[in-house]
N, C-alpha and C positions, 0 to 999 in steps of 0.2 A: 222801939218803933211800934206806934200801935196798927191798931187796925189790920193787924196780918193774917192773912189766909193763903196757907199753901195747897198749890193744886198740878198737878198733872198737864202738859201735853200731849192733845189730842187730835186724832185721825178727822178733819171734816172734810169730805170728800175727798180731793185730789190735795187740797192744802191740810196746815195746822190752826188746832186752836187752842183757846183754856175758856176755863168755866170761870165766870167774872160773879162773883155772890151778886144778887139785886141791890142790898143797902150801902154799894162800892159806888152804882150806873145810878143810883136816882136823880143824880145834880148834872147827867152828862147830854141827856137831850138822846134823840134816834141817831144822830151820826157822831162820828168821833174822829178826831185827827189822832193818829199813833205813830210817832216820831223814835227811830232809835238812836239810844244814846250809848256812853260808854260802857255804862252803868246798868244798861235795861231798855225797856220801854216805855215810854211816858204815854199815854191816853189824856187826851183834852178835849173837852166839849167843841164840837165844829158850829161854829157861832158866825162863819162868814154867808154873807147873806147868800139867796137862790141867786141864780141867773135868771132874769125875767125873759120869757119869750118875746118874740122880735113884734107879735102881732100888739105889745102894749106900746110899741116904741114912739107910736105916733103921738099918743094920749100926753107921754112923758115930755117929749120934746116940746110940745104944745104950750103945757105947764110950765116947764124951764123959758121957754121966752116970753111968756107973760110975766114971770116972777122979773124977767130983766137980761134972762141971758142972750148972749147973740151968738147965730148960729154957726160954726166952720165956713171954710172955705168950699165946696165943693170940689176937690182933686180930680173928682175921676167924670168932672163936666165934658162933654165931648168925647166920651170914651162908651162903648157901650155895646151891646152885640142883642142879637133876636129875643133875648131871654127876658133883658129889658124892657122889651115892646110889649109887653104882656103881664098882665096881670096876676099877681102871685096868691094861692089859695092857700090857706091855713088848716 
């Protein structure tokens, strides 16, 4: 096996951690998915895109039916309470 470095389990605050060497994390990006297995822990780059906030939603939808798509159904047409009547701030 290469690449091995043995380290300790450690106190970080109220949880555990370990000490990851740098030249392990260069290819992993700031977040990481860490999945356990039978075997251990596997760490994987988290490559699933952000959630865009709702204030771009208009921008995207705009774009998407100009490109050709057609918009849903409306479900919840005629349904709707005070909150709807007004203007929402970001």
């Amino acid at each position: 096996m290469q690449n091995v470095h043995r380290t300790n389990i450690i106190s970080v605050g109220n949880s555990k951690g370990i000490r990851i060497p740098k030249e392990f994390l260069k290819n992993l990006g700031d977040k990481v998915i860490i999945q356990p297995t039978k075997k251990g822990l596997v760490i994987l780059p988290d490559n699933e895109e952000k959630v865009l906030p709702r204030k771009e939603w208009d921008a995207l939808f705009a774009k998407a039916i100009t490109a050709g798509e057609k918009p849903e159904k409306d479900i919840f047409k005629g349904v709707g309470n005070k909150t709807d009547e007004t203007e929402w701030e970001w």
